[in-house]
C-alpha positions in Angstrom: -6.9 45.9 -38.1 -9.3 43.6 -36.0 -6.0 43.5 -33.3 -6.4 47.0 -32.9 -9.1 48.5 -30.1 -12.4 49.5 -30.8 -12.3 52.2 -27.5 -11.8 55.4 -27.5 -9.9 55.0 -23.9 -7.8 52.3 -25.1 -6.9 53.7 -28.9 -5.9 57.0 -27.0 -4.5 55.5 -24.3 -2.1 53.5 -26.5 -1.2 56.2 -28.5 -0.2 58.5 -26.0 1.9 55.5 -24.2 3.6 55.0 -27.7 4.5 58.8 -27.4 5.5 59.0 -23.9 8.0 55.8 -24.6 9.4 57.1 -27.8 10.2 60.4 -26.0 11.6 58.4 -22.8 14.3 56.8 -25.8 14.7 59.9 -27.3 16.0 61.3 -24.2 18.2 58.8 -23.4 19.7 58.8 -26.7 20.2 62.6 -26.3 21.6 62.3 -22.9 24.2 59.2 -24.2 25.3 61.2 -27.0 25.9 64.6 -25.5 27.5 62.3 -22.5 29.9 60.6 -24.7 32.2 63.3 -25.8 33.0 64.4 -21.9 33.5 61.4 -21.1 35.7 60.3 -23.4 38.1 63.2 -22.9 38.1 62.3 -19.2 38.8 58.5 -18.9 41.6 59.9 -22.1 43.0 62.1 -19.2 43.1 59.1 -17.1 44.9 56.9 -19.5 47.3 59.4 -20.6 47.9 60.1 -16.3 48.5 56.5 -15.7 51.1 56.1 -18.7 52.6 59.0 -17.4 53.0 58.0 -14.5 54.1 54.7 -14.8 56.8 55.6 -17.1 57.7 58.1 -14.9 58.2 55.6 -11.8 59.8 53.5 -14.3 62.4 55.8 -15.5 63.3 57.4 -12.0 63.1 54.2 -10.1 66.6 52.2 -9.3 66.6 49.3 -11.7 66.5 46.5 -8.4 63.5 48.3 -7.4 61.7 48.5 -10.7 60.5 44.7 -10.2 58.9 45.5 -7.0 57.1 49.1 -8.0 55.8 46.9 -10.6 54.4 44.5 -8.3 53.2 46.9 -6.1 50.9 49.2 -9.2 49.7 45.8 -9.8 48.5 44.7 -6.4 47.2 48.2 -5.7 45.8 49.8 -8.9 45.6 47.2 -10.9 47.9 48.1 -13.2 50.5 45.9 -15.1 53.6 46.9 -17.2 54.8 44.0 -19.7 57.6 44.7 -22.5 56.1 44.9 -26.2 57.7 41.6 -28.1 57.6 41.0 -31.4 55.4 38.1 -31.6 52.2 40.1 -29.9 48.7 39.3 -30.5 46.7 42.2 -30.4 42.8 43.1 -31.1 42.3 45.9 -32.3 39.5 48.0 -31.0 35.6 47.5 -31.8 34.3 49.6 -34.9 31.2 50.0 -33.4 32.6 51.1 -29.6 32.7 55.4 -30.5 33.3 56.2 -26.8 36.2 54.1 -27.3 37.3 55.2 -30.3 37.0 58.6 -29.1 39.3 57.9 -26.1 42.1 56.2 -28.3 42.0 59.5 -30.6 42.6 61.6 -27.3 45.1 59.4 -26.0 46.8 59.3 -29.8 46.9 63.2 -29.5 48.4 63.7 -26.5 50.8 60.4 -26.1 52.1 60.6 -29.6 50.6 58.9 -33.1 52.3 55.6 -32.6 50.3 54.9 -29.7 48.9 51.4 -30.2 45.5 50.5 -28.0 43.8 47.5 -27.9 41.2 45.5 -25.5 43.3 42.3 -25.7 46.5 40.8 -25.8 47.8 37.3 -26.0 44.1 36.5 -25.0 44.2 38.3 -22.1 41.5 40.8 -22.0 42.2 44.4 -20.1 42.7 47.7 -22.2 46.4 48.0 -23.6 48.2 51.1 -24.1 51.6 51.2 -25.2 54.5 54.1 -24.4 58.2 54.4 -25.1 61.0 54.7 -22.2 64.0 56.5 -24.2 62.9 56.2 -27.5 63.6 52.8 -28.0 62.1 50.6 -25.3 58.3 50.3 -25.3 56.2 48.2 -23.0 52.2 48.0 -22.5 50.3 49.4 -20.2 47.2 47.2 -18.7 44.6 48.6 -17.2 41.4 46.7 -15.9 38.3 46.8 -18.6 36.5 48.1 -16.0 38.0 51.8 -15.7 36.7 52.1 -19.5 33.7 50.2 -19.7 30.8 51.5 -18.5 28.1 49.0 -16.9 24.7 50.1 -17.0 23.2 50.8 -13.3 20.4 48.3 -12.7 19.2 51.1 -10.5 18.4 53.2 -13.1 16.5 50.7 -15.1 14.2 50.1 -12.0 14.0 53.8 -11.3 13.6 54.7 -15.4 11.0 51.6 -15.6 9.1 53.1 -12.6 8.9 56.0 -14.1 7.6 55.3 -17.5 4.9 52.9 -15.6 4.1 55.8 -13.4 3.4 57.9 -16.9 1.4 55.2 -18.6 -0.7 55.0 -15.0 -1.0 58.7 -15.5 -2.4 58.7 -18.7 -4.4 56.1 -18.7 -6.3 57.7 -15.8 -6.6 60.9 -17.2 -8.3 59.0 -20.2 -10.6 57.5 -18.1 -11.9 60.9 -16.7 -12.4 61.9 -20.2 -13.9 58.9 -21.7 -16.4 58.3 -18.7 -18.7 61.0 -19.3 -18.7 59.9 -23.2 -20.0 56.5 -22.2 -22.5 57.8 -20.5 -24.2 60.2 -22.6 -23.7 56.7 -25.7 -25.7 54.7 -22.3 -28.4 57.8 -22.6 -28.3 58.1 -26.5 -29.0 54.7 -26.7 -32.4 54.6 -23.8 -33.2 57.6 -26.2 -33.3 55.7 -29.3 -35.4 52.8 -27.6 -37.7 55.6 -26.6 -36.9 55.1 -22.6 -36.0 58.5 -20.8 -33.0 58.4 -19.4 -31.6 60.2 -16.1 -30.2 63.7 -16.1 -26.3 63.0 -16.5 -23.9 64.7 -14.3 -22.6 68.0 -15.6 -19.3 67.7 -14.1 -15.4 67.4 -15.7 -13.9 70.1 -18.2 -15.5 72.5 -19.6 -16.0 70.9 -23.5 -17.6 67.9 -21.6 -20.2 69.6 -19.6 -21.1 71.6 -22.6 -21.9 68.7 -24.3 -23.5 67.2 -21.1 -25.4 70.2 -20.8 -26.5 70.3 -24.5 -27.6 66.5 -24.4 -29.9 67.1 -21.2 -31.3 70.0 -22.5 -32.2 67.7 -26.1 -33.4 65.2 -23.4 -35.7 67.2 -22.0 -37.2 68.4 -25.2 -37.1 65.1 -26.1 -39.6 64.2 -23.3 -41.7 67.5 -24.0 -42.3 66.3 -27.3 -43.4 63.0 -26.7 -45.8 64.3 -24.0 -47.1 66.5 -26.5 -47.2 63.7 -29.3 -49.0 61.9 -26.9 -51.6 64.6 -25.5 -52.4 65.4 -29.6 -53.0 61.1 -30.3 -55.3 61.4 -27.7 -57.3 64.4 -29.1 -56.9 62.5 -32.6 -58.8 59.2 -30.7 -61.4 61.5 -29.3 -62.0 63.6 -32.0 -62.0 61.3 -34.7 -63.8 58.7 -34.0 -67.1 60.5 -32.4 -67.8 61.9 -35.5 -66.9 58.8 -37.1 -69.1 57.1 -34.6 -72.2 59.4 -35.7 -71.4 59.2 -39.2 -71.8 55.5 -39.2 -75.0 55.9 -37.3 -76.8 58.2 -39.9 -75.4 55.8 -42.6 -77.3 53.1 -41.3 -80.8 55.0 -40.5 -80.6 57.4 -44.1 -78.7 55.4 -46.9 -79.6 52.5 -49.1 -78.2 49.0 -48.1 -75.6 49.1 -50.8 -74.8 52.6 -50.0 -74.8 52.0 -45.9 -72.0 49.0 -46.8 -69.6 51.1 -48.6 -69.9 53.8 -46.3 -69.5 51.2 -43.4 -66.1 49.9 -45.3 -65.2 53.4 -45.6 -65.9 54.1 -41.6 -64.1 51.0 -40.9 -60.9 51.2 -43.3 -60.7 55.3 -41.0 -61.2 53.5 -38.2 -58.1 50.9 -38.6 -56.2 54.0 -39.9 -56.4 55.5 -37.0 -55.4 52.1 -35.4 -52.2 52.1 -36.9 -51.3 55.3 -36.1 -52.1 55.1 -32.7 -50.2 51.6 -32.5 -47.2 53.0 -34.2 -47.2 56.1 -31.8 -47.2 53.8 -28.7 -44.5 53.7 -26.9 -43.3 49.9 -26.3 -40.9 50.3 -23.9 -43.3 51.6 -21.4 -44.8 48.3 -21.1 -43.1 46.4 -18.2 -41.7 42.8 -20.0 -43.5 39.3 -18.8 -43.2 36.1 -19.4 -44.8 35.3 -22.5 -45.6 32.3 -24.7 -45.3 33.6 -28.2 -46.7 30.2 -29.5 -50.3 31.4 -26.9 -49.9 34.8 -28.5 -49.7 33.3 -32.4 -52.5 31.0 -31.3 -54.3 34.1 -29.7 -54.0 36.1 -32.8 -54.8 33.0 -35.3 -57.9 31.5 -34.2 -60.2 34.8 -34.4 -59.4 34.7 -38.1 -59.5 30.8 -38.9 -63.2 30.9 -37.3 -64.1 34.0 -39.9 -62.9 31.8 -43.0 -58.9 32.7 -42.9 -56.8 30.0 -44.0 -53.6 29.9 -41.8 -51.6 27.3 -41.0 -49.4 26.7 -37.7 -46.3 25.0 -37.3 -45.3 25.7 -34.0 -42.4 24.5 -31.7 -42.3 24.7 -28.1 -40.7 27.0 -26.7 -39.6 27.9 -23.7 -41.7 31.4 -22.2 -39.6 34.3 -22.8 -39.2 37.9 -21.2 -41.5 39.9 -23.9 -43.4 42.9 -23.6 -46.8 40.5 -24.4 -49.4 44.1 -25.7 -46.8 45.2 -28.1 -46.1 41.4 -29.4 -49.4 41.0 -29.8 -49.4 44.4 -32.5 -46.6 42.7 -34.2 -48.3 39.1 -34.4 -51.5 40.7 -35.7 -49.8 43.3 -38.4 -47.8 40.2 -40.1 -50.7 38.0 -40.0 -53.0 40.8 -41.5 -50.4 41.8 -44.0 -50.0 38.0 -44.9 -53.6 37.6 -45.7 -54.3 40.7 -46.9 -51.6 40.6 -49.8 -51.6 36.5 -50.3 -54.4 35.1 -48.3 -56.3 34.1 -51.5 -53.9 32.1 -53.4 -52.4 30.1 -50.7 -53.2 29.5 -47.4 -50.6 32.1 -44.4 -48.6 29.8 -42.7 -47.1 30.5 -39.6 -43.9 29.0 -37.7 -42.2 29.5 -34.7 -38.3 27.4 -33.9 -35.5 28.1 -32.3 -32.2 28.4 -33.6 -28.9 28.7 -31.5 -29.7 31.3 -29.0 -32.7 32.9 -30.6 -36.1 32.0 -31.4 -37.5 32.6 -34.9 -40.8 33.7 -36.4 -41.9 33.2 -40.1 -45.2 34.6 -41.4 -45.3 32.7 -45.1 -47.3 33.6 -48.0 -47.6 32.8 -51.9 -48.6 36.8 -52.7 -46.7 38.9 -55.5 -43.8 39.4 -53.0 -41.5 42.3 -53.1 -38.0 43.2 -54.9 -35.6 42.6 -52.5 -33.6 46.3 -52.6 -37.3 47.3 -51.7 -37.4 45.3 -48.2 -35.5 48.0 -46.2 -37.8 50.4 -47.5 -40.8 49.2 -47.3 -39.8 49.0 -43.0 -40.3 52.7 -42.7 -43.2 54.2 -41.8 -46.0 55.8 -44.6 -44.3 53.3 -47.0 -46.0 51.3 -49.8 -44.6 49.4 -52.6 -46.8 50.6 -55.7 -45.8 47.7 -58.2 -45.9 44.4 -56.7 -48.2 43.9 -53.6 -51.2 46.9 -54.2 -54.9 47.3 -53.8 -54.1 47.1 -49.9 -55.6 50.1 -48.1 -54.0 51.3 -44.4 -51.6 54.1 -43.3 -48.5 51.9 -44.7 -47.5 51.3 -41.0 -47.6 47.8 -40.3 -44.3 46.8 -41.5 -43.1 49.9 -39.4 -44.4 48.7 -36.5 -43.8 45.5 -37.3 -39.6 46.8 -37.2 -39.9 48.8 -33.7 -41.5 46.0 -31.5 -39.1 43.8 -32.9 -35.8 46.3 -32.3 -37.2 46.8 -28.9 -37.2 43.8 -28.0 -33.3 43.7 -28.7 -34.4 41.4 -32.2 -34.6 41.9 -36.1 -37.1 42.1 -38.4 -36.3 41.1 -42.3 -38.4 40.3 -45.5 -37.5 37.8 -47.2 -37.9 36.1 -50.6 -40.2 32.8 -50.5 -38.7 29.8 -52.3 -41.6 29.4 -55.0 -43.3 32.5 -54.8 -44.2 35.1 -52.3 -43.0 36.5 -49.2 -41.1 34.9 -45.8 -41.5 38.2 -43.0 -39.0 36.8 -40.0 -38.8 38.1 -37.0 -35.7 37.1 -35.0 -35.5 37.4 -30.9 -33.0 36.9 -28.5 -33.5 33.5 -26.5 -31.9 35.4 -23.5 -34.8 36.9 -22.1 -36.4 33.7 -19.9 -38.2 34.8 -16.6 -36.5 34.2 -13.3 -36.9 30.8 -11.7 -36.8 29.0 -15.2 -33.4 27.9 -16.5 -33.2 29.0 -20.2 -34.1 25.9 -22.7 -37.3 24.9 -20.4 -39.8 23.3 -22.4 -43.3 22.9 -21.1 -46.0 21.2 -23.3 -48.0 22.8 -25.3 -51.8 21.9 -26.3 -53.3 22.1 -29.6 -51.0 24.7 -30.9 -49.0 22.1 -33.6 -52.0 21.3 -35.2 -53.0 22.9 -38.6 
């Protein structure tokens, strides 16, 4: 199955090639059998006229001029007469030849039943018909293979081949015009689905297509409504949220107890990083033009903030050439799996972090020696508002990290997976393309890099 095309233009293509030369044999086998049959009875008629004929000349001609009317059929027509002896060596004719079978049945019927044919005689080749001069004397008849055989034109094979190639060019260009618009609306589907907005396509072609052309730039552009309007309600949920949150934390602080002004202060705080995450998930990525980026600066950027407030993470960083990243939205992802790390295994082994390259992508592992997760759960727990009740709980937050987590990493043309830790715990990777290096800098560049190996 892997020899057969993925494409629609090419599996349709193919197919209708395959029906175009199947009918192109079908006629021709059609034509050659309906052919045979008139052609048999009139190369018969031919035979039969030449024996005629020549046993005709034969019996009317003086006897001292029989040897020169047999010289002259020969020289002219091709024709030779020899007397049948007993000691012949005939062939008989092919099984498999029906037009000539069919001609030695006509000639049978019309010559008489004890007609004998044959395409060679003695070794010589020719086509051999035999007749009777009086009853008694009988003689063959040679005439050149030629007059019976048909040869195949060359002419027709160039003009038949020219043909068929003109069909196939046909076809194939016809598929085209169908298939292009398809690949562009997968082109749009697929900016749509990395949350770019694509171009209006071209309503244009047959009818069925620019229906479907119509219908996808008309979900486009609904598309696009939404987003502004997901975007415009984010921003009233910023606003609106956090001033009261904002006063809230004030009259904590100036009316409650201390013990009652810290929980209240967690509470505020634990909203606030709600909100956060929402607003981070609901960001779109893409929007934010790529730059070279030094993800070992941005682990480093992310790492140090916590190590000086008491967080025990280790780094075990490579260098690595900068890379074409979107640096804002890597930053998200560096600080949700760090968080997560801490958060669900911070306290019985210290995060570590590592950064390598392998083949043509570079690798990221966030380590940890928490609870871990079931492995049929790791797809799951990559969708957004999703928590995993049994193994890794007591965590508070909207349930989007992970989520997040997935989308910077899918828009960066990479993969996210979670993985089981060899001991105990949890291995989040993320995987990205090494194709991405900024312009100027061959890809595989190292540059050093200062107090980022250290743990």
């Amino acid at each position: 199955m892997r020899f057969i095309p993925q494409s629609l233009l090419w599996r349709t293509f193919l197919l209708i090639a395959a029906l175009i030369v199947v009918a192109v044999l079908a006629w021709a086998a059609i034509f050659t059998r309906a052919e045979r049959e008139p052609r048999a009875r009139q190369l018969a008629q031919m035979v039969v006229s030449v024996v005629n004929l020549t046993r005709s000349a034969l019996v009317t001609a003086q006897p001292d001029r029989r040897r020169e009317l047999l010289l002259e059929l020969s020289d002219r027509e091709g024709i030779r007469v020899y007397p049948v002896e007993d000691d012949d060596k005939i062939a008989p004719l092919p099984e498999g030849a029906a037009l000539l079978q069919m001609v030695a049945a006509e000639v049978r019927h019309q010559l008489g039943a004890d007609t004998r044919l044959s395409m060679e005689r003695d070794g010589e080749a020719g086509f051999w018909v035999s007749f009777r001069i009086d009853g008694d004397d009988e003689y063959w008849v040679m005439l050149p293979r030629e007059r019976v055989e048909r040869s195949f034109p060359l002419q027709w094979l160039g003009w038949s081949a020219a043909v068929l190639l003109l069909a196939l060019a046909g076809a194939y260009l016809i598929m085209f015009r169908v298939t292009r618009p398809l690949k562009a609306l997968a082109g749009a589907a697929r900016d749509i689905g990395r949350g770019r907005q694509p171009a209006a396509l071209v309503e244009a072609g047959p009818g069925e297509i620019r229906s479907v052309t119509h219908a996808f730039n008309q979900m486009s552009r609904d598309l696009a409504r939404l987003d502004e309007d997901r975007a415009l309600i984010l921003a009233g949920i910023s606003h609106d949220l956090r001033t009261p949150l904002t006063r809230l934390r004030l009259a904590a602080e100036m009316s409650a107890g201390e013990a009652a002004r810290e929980g209240i202060g967690a509470d505020i705080d634990e909203m606030d990083k709600i909100i956060g995450q929402f607003l981070d998930f609901a960001r779109d990525t893409e929007g934010e033009p790529p730059a070279p980026t030094d993800l070992n600066a941005v682990i480093a950027h992310i790492a140090e903030p916590l190590r000086r407030r008491g967080a025990r993470i280790e780094l075990r960083l490579t260098e690595l050439p900068p890379l074409m990243l979107r640096p804002l939205a890597l930053l998200r992802l560096a600080a949700n799996l760090v968080n997560n790390a801490l958060r669900h295994g911070g306290a019985a082994a210290p995060v570590e972090v590592t950064t390598r390259r392998e083949g043509s992508n570079v690798v990221l592992d966030v380590m940890d020696r928490g609870p871990g997760i079931p492995q049929e759960e790791a797809d799951r727990l990559k969708q957004p508002f999703t928590r995993l009740d049994a193994a890794r709980t007591g965590a508070a937050g909207a349930g989007l990290g992970l989520a997040i987590v997935d989308r910077v990493a899918r828009g960066h043309g990479g993969r996210f997976d979670l993985l089981p830790r060899e001991g105990g715990g949890l291995i989040a990777r993320v995987t990205l393309p090494d194709d991405q290096c900024p312009p100027g800098r061959p890809k595989g560049t190292e540059r050093p890099l200062g107090g980022q190996g250290t743990k």
